[in-house]
N, C-alpha and C positions, 0 to 999 in steps of 0.2 A: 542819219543813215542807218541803213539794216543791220544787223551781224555780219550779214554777206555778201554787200556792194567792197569793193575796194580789197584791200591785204590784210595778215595776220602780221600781229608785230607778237615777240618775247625777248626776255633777258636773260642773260646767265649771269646767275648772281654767284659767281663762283671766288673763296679767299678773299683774296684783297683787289682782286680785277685780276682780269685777263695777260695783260703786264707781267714780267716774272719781277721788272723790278717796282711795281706798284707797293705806294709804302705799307708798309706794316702799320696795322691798325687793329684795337680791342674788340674784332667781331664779335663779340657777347650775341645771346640769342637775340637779348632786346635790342640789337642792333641790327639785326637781319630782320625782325618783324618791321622794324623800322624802315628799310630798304625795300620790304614787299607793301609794305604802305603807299611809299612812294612812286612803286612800279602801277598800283592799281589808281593814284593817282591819274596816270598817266594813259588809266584805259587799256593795258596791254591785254591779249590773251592772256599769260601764264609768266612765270618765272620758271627756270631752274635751278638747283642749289646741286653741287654734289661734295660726298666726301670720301673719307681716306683715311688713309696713317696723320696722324695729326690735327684732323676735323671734327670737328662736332658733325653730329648724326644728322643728314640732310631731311630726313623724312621728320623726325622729333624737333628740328627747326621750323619744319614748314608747318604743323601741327600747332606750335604757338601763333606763327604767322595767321594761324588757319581763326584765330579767336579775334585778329585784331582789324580782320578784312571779311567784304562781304561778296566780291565776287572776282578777284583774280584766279586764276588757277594755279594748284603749285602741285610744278613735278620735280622729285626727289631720285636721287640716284637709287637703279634695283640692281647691285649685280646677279647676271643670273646663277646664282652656285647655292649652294647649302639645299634648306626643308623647302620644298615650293609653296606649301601650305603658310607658311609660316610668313614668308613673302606675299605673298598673298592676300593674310592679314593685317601686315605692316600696312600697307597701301590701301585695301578697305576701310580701315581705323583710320585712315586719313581723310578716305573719300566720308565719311561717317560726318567727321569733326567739322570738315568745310562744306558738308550740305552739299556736295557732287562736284565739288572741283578740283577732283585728284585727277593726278595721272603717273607714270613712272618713266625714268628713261632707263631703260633695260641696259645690260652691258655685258659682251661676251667676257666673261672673265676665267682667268689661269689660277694655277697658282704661283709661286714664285719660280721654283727648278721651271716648270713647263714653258713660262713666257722666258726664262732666258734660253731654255732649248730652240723654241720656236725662233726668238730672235736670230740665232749663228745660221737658222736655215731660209730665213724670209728670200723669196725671190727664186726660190730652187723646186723643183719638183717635190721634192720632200716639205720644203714651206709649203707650198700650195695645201699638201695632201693634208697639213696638220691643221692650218687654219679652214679650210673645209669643216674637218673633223669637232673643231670648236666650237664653228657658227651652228653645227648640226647641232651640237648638244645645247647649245642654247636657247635653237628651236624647240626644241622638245620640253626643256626648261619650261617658257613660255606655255607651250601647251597645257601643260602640264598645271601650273601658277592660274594663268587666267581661266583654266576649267574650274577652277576655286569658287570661283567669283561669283558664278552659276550654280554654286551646291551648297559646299560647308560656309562657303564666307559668302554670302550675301554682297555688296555695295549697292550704295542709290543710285550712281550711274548707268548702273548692270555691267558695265566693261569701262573703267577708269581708261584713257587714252594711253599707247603705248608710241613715246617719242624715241626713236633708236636714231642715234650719229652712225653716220655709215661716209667712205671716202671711196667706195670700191665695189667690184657687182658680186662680191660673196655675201657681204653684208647688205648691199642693195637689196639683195635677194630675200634675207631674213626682213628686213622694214616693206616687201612688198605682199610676205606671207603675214605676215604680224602684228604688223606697224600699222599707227592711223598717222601717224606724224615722223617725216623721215628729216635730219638737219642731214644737209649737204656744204659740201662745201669748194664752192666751186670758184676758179681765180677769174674769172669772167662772162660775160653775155654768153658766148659761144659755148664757154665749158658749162655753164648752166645748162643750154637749149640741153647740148649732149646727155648730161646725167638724166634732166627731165623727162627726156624718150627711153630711154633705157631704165628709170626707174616704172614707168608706165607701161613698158613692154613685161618689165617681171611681174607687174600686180597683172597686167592680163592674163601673161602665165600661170598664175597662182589662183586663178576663177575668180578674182574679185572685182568686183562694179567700178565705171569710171568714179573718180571722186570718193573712192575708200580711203586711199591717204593722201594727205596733206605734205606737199614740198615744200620745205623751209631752207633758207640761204642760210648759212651761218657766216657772220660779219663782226670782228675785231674792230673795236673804236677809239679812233681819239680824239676826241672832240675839243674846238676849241672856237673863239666869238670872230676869227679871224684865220683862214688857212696863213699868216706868218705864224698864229698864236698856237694853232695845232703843231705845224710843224716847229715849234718851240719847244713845246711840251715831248713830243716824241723824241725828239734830240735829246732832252733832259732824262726820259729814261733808259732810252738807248744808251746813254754816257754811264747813267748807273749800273746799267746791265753789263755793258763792256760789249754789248754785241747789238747790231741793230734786231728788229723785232720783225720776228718771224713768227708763221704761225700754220697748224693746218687749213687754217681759213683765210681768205681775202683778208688784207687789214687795206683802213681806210682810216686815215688821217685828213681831216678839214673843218669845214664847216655845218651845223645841223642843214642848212641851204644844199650844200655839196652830195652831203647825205641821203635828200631825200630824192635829188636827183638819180643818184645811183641805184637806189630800191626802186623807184619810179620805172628804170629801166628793167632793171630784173624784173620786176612784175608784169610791165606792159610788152616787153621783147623775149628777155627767159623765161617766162613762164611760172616764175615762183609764186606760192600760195600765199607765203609767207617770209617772215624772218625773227632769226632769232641771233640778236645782237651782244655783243661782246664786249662790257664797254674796260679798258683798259686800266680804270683807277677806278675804284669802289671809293665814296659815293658818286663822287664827279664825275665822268660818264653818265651814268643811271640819270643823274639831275640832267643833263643836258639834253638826254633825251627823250626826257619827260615834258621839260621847260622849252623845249627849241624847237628840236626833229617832231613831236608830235602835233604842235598847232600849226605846223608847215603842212603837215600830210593831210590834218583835219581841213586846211584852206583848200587843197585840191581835191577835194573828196576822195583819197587813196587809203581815208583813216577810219573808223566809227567817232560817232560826239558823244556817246552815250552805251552805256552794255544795254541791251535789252534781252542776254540770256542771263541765267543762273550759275550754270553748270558750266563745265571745260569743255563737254560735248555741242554743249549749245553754242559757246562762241567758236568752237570751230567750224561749226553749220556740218557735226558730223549725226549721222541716224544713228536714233536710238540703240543702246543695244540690249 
C-alpha cells in the first residue's frame, strides 16, 4: 500500500513508558537506539523521545538512533526559549545525520517563578491573559527558528516537521499557524470529531491549504495477549503507583485486537490522520505494538507493508517545503 492509503501511527518513547510507575530500567543511549530500531521494525512514521531535569538529551539520543536506522523519523523535544539560531541548528544537525527524517516537538516553555505564577492564576482572566502571552512568544519563537532553516542553517528537508501537543484552542491555534503535525488528545469519538473541526477551522483562519497539518490521537497503552491479562497488568501498576492511572490522554488497556478496533474508529468516524501512542512499560508496550497492533492494521489495510518514502515529510504525504 501507498504512504497515503490508510493512518499514520508513532510512539512516544518517553523514560521508562508512559506509566509513572513503569519499572525502572538502564535507558543507556544504546538502549534507545535499540527501541527506535524496533519501532522502524515496526513501519511506524516517527518516534518521539523528550527530556528534562534528569534525562539524557533527546535530540543527541536520536542522533545516534539516527546511525542505526534508515528511514523512521525522529522527533526530539525543542523547548521554545533560549538562541533560535541555535535551535535551529540542533534540529538541522539532525535532519543532516538521518538524511531528512527530523522533525521537533516545539514546546511553550516558562521558566520556573513564571509557570508557578501562571499556575495560582489558570482558569482566571489573568491566566487567560498570561498563557495567551506565552503561546504568542512561542509563536514568534518559531518564526523566528524555522526562518533559520531557509538562510543560515540550511536542512535536507527544507522545513523538518513541526509536531506541537496542544489540549486547548490557544495552543490549537499555535499547531494551526505552525504545526504540520498536531497530537490531540481527545477522551472520545465525539471529543475527537469536536477538536478536528476546530482545529481545521484555526488552520483556515491562518490561510493555510486543507491537509497542511496532520491530526494525531495521542493514546496511553497497556497492552496485554488477553483483556484479563491487560487488565492484570494495569492493576499491578496501579497497586504500585498507589493511585489508578490517569493521564492527559485517553488510556486504553486490552488487547492489540481491541486496539485496532479503536484507532479503526478514530480514523474511519473522528477523523484522525493519525496516532501517536503511548505504550505504558518501556520495552513491552513498544514490542506489542510492533509484534501484535501492526500486523492487525496491515490485515485491514489501515497500515502501510512497506515505507516507500525517505524522509518524515515523505511519510507524512506532507509538500515539499
Amino acid at each position: 500500500m501507498s504512504e497515503h492509503q490508510g493512518f499514520h501511527l508513532s510512539a512516544a518513547l518517553n523514560g521508562d513508558g508512559s506509566h509513572p510507575a513503569a519499572p525502572a530500567r538502564p535507558f543507556t543511549p544504546e538502549e534507545y537506539a535499540r527501541l527506535v530500531r524496533g519501532a522502524e521494525a515496526g513501519l511506524l512514521d516517527f518516534v518521539t523521545v523528550e527530556d528534562g531535569p534528569g534525562r539524557l538529551d533527546s535530540a543527541l539520543l536520536l542522533a545516534l538512533a539516527a546511525q542505526v536506522t534508515d528511514r523512521i523519523g525522529l522527533v526530539p523535544l525543542g523547548p521554545t526559549t533560549g538562541d533560535a539560531t541555535a535551535w535551529a541548528t540542533r534540529i538541522a544537525t539532525l535532519d543532516h545525520l538521518s538524511e531528512g527524517r527530523a522533525g521537533v516537538r516545539p514546546r511553550a516553555t516558562t521558566s520556573n517563578a513564571e509557570h508557578a505564577r501562571l499556575l495560582q492564576v489558570l482558569g482566571t482572566p489573568e491566566g487567560d491573559r498570561r498563557v495567551a502571552e506565552l503561546f504568542a512568544r512561542a509563536g514568534e519563537f518559531l518564526t523566528e527558528a524555522t526562518g533559520e532553516w531557509g538562510t543560515a542553517v540550511p536542512s535536507p528537508q527544507g522545513r523538518p516537521p513541526l509536531a506541537l501537543l496542544a489540549h486547548a484552542t490557544v495552543p490549537y491555534r499555535l499547531a494551526a499557524v505552525h504545526g504540520d503535525v498536531v497530537f490531540v488528545t481527545p477522551a472520545d469519538t465525539a471529543g475527537l470529531v469536536a477538536i478536528r473541526k476546530e482545529v481545521e477551522s484555526l488552520r483556515e483562519e491562518a490561510g493555510r491549504p486543507p491537509g497542511a497539518l496532520r491530526v494525531f490521537a495521542d493514546v496511553a497503552v497497556v497492552l496485554g495477549g488477553s483483556q484479563e491479562g491487560a487488565d492484570a497488568r494495569r492493576a499491578a501498576l496501579e497497586e504500585a503507583a498507589g493511585a489508578p492511572f490517569t493521564s492527559d490522554a485517553a488510556v486504553f488497556s486490552g488487547t492489540p485486537e481491541g486496539l485496532a478496533d479503536l484507532l479503526e474508529e478514530w480514523f474511519r468516524e473522528g477523523g484522525a490522520d493519525g496516532f501517536r501512542l503511548r505504550p505504558a512499560v518501556l520495552p513491552d508496550d513498544l514490542d506489542a505494538i510492533v509484534s501484535g497492533l501492526v500486523p492487525l492494521l496491515q490485515q485491514r489495510g489501515l497500515f502501510r507493508t512497506a515505507y516507500t518514502a525517505r524522509t518524515l515529510r515523505g511519510h507524512l504525504g506532507l509538500a515539499a517545503a
